[in-house]
SEGUGU-41157 format. One record per residue (C-alpha): residue in one letter; z negated, x, y negated. Coordinates in pm, whole numbers, plus 32768, in hexadecimal, padded with zeros to 4 digits. Each point is the difference from the previous one (the first is absolute). Example, Ala and Ser with C-alpha at 12.3 -4.5 7.8 and 13.67 -1.06 7.14 Angstrom:
% SEGUGU-41157
a7CF484CE81C2;s804280897EA8;
This chain:
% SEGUGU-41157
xB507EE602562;x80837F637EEB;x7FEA808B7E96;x7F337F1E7F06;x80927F987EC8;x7F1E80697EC6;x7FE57E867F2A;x80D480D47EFA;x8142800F80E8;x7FBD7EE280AB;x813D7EE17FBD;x7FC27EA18084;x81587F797F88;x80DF7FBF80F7;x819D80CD7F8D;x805E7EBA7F8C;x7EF27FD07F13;x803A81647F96;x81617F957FAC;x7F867EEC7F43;x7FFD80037E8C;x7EBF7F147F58;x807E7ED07F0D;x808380B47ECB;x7FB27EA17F39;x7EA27FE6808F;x7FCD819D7FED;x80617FDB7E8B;x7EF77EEA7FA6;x7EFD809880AE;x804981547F24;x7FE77EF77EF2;x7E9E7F928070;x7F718151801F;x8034806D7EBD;x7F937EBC7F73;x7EB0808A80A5;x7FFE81547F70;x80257F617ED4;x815E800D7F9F;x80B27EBC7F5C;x8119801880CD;x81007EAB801D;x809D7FA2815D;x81487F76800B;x800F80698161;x7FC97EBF80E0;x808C7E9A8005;x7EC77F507FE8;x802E7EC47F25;x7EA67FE97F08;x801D7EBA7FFF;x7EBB7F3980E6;x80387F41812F;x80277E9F7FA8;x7ED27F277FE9;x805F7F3C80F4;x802980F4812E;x7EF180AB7FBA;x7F307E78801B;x80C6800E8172;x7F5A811A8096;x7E897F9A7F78;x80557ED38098;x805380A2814C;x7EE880EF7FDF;x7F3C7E9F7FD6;x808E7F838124;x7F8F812F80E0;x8161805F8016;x7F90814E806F;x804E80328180;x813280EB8086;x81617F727F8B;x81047FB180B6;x80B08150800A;x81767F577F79;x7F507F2C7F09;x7F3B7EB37FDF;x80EC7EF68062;x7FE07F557E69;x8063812D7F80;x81508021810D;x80387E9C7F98;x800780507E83;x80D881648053;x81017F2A8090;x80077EE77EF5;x801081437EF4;x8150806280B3;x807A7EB27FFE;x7FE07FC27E92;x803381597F6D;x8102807F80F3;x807E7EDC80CE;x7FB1809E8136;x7F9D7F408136;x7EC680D280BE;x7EF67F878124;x7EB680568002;x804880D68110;x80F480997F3F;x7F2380917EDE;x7EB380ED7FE5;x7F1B80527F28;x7F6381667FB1;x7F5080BC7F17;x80ED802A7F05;x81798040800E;x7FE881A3803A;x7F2E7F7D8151;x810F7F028055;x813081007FCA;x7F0E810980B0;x7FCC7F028145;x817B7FA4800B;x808E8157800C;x7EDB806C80EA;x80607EFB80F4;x8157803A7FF5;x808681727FE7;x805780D480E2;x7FCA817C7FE6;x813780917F4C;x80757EB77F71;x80937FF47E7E;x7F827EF37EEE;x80E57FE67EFC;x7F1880347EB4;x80E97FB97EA7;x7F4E80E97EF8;x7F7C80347F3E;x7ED77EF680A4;x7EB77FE78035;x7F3081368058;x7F607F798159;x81487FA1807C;x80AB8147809D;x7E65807B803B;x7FCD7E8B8101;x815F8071809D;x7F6C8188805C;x7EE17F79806C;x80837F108122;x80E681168072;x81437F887F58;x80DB80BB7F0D;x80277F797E7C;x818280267FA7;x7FFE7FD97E7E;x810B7F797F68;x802880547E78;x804C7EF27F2C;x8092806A7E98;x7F687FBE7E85;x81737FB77F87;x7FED7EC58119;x7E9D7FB67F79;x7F7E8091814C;x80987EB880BF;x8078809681A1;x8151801C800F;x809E7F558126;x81028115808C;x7EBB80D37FD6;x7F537F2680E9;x811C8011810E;x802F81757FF8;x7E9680378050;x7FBB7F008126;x803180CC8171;x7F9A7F898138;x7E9880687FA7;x7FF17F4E7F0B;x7ED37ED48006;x7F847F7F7ED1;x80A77FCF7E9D;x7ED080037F0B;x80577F3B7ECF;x7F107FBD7ED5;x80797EDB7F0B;x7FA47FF37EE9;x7FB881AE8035;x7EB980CD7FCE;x804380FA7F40;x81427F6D7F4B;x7FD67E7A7FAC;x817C7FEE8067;x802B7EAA8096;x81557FB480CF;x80A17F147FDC;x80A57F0B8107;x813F80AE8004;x7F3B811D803E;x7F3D7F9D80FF;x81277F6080D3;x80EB81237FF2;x7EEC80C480A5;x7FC17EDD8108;x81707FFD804F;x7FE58197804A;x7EE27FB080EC;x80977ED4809D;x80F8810080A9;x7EA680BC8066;x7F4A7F3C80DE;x7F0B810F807B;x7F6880287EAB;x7EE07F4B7F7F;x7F9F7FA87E86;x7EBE800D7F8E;x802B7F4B7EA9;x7EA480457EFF;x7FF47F087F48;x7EA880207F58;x80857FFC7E5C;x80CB7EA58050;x7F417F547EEC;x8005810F7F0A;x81627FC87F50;x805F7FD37EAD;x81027F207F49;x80B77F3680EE;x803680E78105;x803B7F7E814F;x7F728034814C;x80A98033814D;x7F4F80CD8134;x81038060813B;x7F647F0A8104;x806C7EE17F20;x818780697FB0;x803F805E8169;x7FDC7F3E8126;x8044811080FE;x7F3D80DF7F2E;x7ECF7F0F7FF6;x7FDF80148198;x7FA981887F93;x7F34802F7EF6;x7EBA7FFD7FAF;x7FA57F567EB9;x7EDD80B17F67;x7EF67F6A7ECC;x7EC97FC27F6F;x7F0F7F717F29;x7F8B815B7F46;x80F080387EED;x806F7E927F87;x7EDE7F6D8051;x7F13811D7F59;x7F4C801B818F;x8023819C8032;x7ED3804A8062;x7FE37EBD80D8;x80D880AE8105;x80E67F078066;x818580208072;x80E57F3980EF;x813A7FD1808C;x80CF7F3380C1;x812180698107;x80828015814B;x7EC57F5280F2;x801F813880F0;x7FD581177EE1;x7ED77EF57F6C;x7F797FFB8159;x8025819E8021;x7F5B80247ECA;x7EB37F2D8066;x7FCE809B8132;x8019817E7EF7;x7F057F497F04;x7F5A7F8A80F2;x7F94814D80A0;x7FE5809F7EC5;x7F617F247EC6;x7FBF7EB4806E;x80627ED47F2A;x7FB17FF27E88;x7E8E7F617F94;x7FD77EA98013;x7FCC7FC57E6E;x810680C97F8B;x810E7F5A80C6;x7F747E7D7F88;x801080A47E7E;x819E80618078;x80357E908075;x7F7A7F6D7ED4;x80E180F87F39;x81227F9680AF;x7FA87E8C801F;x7FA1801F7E75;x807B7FE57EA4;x80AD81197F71;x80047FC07EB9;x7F0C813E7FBF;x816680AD8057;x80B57FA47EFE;x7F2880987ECE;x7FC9811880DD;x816180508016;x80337FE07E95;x7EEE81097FD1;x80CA80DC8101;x813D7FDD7F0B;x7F54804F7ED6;x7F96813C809A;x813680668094;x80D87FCF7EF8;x7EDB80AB7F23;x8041812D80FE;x81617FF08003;x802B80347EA3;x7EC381207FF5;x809E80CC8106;x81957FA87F64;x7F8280997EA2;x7F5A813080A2;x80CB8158800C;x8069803D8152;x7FA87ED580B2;x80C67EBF8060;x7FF47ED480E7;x808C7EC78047;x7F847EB67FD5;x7F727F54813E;x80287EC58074;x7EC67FCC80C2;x7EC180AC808A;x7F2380D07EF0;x806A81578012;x80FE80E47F2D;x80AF812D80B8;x804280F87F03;x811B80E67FD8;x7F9781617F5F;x810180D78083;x8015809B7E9A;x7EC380558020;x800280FB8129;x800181737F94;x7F287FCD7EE4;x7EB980C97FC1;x7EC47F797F96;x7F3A80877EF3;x7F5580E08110;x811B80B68056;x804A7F5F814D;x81527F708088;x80337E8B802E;x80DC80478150;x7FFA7E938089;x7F587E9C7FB1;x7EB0808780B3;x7FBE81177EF9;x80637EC67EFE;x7F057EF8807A;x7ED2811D8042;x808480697E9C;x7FBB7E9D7F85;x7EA27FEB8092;x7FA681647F54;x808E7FB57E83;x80177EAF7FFB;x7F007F8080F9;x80D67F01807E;x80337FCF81A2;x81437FB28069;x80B180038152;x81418133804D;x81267F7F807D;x802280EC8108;x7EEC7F3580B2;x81137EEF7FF2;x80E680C38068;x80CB80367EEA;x7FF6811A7ECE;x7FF0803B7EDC;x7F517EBE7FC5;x7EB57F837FAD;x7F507E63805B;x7F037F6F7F2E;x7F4B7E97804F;x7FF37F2B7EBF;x7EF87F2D80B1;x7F2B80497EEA;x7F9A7F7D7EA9;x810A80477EF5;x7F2080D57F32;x7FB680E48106;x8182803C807F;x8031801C7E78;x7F1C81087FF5;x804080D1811C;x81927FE17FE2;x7FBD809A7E92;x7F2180F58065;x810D807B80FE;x80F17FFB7F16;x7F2981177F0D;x7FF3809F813F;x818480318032;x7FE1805E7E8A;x7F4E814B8058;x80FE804980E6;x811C80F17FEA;x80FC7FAC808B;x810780B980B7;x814780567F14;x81307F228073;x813980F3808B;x81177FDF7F2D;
């Protein structure tokens, strides 16, 4: 006879679950929420939520679907309007030729990387992760039995992959080459030069896959232009899957809606995975994406000027702070901090600030400001804050870090 578990010992998750560490980004805001409700005035800079509202005019789209009893199960790629309007998006952002049958549509871009690994990895294969990147990234790859192979990028480069870095990490398990353009955490954006000298590395690779995130394409500043793989590389189009969305640019996050267009067989592989696991998106969410696609975008414009304010306003707060630095970004909303100086320094409670962890939890107790590590990026000692928010409120919680780092003392400098 069997022994019975007490409900204190008892573990449901399954040892890859165990292995897997929750969303620092999304673990961080929630901190921020619950002590917003024991009463604490704490400031989030911790997610990449714009504050700006969904356009009038998608939000008119899905009433007007709701209207229309557009309520029934999807289609579990995507409503054929919305395909239609994905592959006119890559034709005149991106000049990229894609069938309907060649693009899907899920809920959200983290679902669509999700699906695409799940349906292709094999147990023991490598994707190639440049870091530091987004905190879900090398968490998807465990998860669908693969192996993340990081590869670090350097701040004196501005964090951009270098290519003989590339080719000394691709073996023949090697699958997938995730690339983020412009990048969460760092805004870096590369350039075309960029882009093909890693295309020409692959191109002598033909086993491995890209899976190009494209989500911040919209969010650049000055006249910074755009180039994603699929479009500078023919051979290297016929292999990667082209991943975007309407939550970021188009102000949609919690609407739920990514896509992506590649290869029809790893499309068609990862409709038969959504469709035994989510379904399609909801009828009214994916008429508000077409009309966001098929709309104006005027609305992006000011936005985007409100980004820039705030970044350079951030730029030059963290720049003037003792022990901090970072560079300017060329897209997305985020700054990744450097504060190597500040490692070794003891708070006004006597404890240690070993690495970028102790820093940020030291930011939410003096301060009372939530910020992301980045070790959760991969990559220390370094901190991210979102400038998605109103000027006066990344004002106020950059200055109130900076007192912060003024109680510090900070570790004496060897001669």
């Amino acid at each position: 006879m069997s022994k019975i578990q007490s409900p204190s010992s008892f573990d449901p998750r399954n040892s890859k679950l165990r292995e897997t560490k929750p969303s620092a980004s999304l673990e961080a805001a929630q901190l921020a929420r619950d002590l917003r409700a024991q009463g604490r005035r704490v400031i989030s800079l911790a997610t990449g939520e714009p504050d700006f509202p969904t356009p009038d005019h998608i939000k008119q789209a899905c009433i007007d679907a709701l209207a229309a009893n557009h309520t029934g199960y999807p289609p579990v790629p995507g409503i054929p309007a919305l395909r239609e309007a994905i592959c006119e998006k890559f034709r005149n952002d991106n000049n990229l030729n894609y069938a309907p049958n060649e693009v899907i549509v899920a809920n959200g871009v983290k679902q669509i990387i999700f699906n695409a690994l799940a349906a292709s990895l094999e147990p023991a294969q490598e994707v190639l992760i440049p870091v530091p990147g987004w905190v879900s990234y090398s968490e998807m790859v465990r998860l669908n039995g693969g192996v993340p192979v990081e590869l670090p990028t350097r701040y004196e480069d501005n964090f951009r992959l270098r290519p003989e870095d590339l080719e000394a990490a691709i073996t023949d398990k090697t699958r997938w080459l995730l690339l983020n353009n412009p990048s969460n955490p760092t805004g870096t954006i590369m350039s075309e030069q960029d882009i093909r000298a890693l295309a020409e590395v692959l191109e002598r690779h033909p086993h491995v896959m890209v899976l190009s995130d494209d989500i911040y394409e919209h969010i650049r500043y000055g006249d910074v232009p755009y180039f994603t793989i699929a479009q500078v590389s023919d051979a290297m189009k016929e292999r990667t899957l082209t991943a975007n969305g309407v939550s970021k640019s188009w102000c949609m996050t919690g609407w739920r809606i990514g896509f992506a267009a590649g290869p029809a067989a790893l499309i068609e592989a990862m409709r038969v995975y959504q469709g035994q696991t989510t379904g399609g998106v909801m009828h009214p969410g994916q008429y508000g994406a077409v009309a966001a696609l098929n709309g104006p975008r005027d609305f992006m414009d000011s936005n985007l000027a409100e980004f820039q304010k705030r970044r350079d306003l951030g730029v030059k707060l963290i720049n003037e702070t003792d022990g901090l630095e970072c560079h300017v970004p060329d897209g997305a909303f985020y700054l990744f901090v450097k504060c190597a100086d500040l490692i070794g320094a003891t708070t006004p409670a006597g404890n240690v600030i070993s690495t970028d962890a102790d820093l940020t939890r030291y930011f939410v107790e003096e301060a009372e400001v939530v910020c992301v590590p980045g070790a959760a990026f991969g990559m220390s000692p370094f901190f991210r804050i979102s400038f998605a928010c109103k000027s006066e409120v990344l004002e106020e919680a950059l200055l109130q870090i900076r007192a912060a780092i003024g109680k510090l003392e900070l570790k004496t400098k060897e001669a």
